[in-house]
N, C-alpha and C positions, 0 to 999 in steps of 0.2 A: 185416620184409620190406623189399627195397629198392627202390629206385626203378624199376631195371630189371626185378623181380621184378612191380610193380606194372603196368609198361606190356605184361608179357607177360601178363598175366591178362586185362587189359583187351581185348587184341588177340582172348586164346583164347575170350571171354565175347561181342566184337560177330561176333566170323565164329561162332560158333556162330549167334548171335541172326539175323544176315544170313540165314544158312541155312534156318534155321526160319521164319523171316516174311517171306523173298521169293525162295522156291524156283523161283518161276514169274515172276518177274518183275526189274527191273534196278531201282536205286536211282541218282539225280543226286547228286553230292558235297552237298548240303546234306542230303539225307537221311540221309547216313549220320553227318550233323551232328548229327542230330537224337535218332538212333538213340545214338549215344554218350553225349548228353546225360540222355536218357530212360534209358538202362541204370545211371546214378549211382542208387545205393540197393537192386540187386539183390544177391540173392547171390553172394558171389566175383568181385563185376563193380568195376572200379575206373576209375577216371577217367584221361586223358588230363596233365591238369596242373591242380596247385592255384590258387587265385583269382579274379579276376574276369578277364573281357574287358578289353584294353585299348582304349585311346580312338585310335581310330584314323580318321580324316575322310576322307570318302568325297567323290569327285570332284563341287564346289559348284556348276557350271554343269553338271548333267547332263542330257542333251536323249535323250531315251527315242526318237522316233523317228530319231535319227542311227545309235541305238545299235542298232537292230532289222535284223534280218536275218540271215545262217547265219555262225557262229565257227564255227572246227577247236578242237577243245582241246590246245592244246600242250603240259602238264604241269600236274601237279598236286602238293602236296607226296606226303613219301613217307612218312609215317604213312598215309595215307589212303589210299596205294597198297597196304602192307601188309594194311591191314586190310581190303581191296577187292583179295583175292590171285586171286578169280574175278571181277575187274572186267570195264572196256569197254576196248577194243581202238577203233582208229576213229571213234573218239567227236568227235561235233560237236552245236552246239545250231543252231536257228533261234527265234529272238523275234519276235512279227507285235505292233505296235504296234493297242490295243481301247481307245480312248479316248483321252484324256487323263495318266492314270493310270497305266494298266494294262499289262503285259505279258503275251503269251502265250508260252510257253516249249515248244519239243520237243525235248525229248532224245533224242541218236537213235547206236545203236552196235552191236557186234557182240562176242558174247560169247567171252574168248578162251581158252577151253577145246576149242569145237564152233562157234566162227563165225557162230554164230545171231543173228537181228535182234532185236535187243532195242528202248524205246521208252518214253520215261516224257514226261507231258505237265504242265506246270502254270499257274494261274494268278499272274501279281506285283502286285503294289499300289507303285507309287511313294508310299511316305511321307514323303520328306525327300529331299534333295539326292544322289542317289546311292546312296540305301537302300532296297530293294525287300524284301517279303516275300513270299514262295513258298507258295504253297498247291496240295498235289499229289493231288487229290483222290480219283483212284485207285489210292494207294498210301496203304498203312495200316501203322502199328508197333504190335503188342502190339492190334491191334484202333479202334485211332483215325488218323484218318486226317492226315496228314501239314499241318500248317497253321500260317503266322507264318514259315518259316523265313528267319531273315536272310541278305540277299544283298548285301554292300554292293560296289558298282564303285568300284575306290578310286581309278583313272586310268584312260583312254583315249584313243585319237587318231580313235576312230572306223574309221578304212581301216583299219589294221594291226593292234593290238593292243588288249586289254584284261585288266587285272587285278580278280580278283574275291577276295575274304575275306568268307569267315564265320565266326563264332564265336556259340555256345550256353553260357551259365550253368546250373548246379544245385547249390544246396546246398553254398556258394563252391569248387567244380572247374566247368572251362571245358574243354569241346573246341573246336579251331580248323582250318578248313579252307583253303586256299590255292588257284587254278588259274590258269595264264594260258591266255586263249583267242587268238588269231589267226584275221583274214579270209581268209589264204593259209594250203594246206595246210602248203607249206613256205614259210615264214616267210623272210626274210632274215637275218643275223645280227645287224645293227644294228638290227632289231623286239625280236627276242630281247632281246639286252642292255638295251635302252628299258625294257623289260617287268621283268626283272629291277633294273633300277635303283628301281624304283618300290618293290619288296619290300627295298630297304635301306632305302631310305629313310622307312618306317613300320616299321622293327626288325623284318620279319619276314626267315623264314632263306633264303638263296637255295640252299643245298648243298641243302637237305630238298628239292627241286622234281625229279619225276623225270618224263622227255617221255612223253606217251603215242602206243602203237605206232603209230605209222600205215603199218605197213610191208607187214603180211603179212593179202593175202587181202584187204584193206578193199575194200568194194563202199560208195559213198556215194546211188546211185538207188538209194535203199530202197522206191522204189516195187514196183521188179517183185523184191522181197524178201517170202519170208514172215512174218510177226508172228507 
């Protein structure tokens, strides 16, 4: 079998799997980190890339309340667009700073099939300098609920941009997730590029990064939206 024979199995095995365990519900790019991870050892289900996680250092002066408040999500790579073919559309997060520690996470977007309000909420732990783990407590894969998932912020400036990477290990295959977020919907080009530089420069790919929609139909008062 070859490589590209292998990354089409993998794609046909987590949109099946997407399908089947969150019919009613939206998935954050870490979960479907997780989801990838967690499907290494099924049947017919193959991994994304052999080895381990690379070592990749996450932004050393990272100040949790600078960083709280509503990102647009600018792009994400495009595996993960792929394999998120009935993704978000619209999609922006808000982080309310719980402590010292702790982040609260809401994911929040519109689904782009039928434009429907979609919503996922998590808790984060600041463990280390820029490394957050994500616990989504009302979202579950395979029946266990969503918890650990790595978030690492690997730069930011705070106003403008942020880059976030995760990556999950199983049984030495790794899947890895990419996103840049933005404070403005539409970004500058010189945020862009700022953002993009950062992704050379920890060898991840900039081609793979594809923007997400913010074009058609996005309503951001999700309040007077129904769930």
């Amino acid at each position: 079998m070859t490589y590209s024979e292998d990354i089409s199995n993998l794609e046909f095995c987590l949109v099946n799997s997407v399908r089947s365990e969150f019919k009613n519900s939206q998935m954050h790019p870490v979960i479907v980190l997780m989801l990838a991870s967690m499907t290494i050892g099924f049947a017919n289900c193959q991994t994304l890339t052999l080895g381990r996680c690379p070592n990749i250092d996450a932004k050393k002066d990272f100040d949790l309340a600078k960083y709280a408040g509503k990102w647009y999500e600018h792009s994400k790579n495009r595996r993960y667009w792929i394999i998120m073919d009935t993704g978000l559309k619209c999609a922006s997060e808000t982080y309310s700073l719980d402590g010292n520690d702790t982040l609260l996470m809401h994911h929040q977007g519109q689904r782009i099939l039928n434009n429907r309000y979609v919503s996922v909420k998590a808790v984060g732990k600041h463990v280390a300098p820029g490394k957050l783990l994500f616990t989504f407590k009302d979202t579950t894969i395979h029946g266990t609920s969503v918890q650990d998932a790595p978030y690492w912020v690997l730069d930011t400036d705070y106003d403008n941009y942020a880059v976030v990477w995760s990556c999950s290990e199983n049984a030495g295959m790794k899947a890895e997730i990419t996103w840049i977020l933005t404070r403005q919907l539409k970004p500058e080009p010189s945020v862009v590029r700022a953002a993009m530089d950062i992704l050379s420069r920890n060898g991840l790919s900039r081609t793979s990064m594809v923007k997400t929609n913010h074009r058609s139909r996005c309503r951001y008062d999700h309040r007077r939206m129904p769930s």
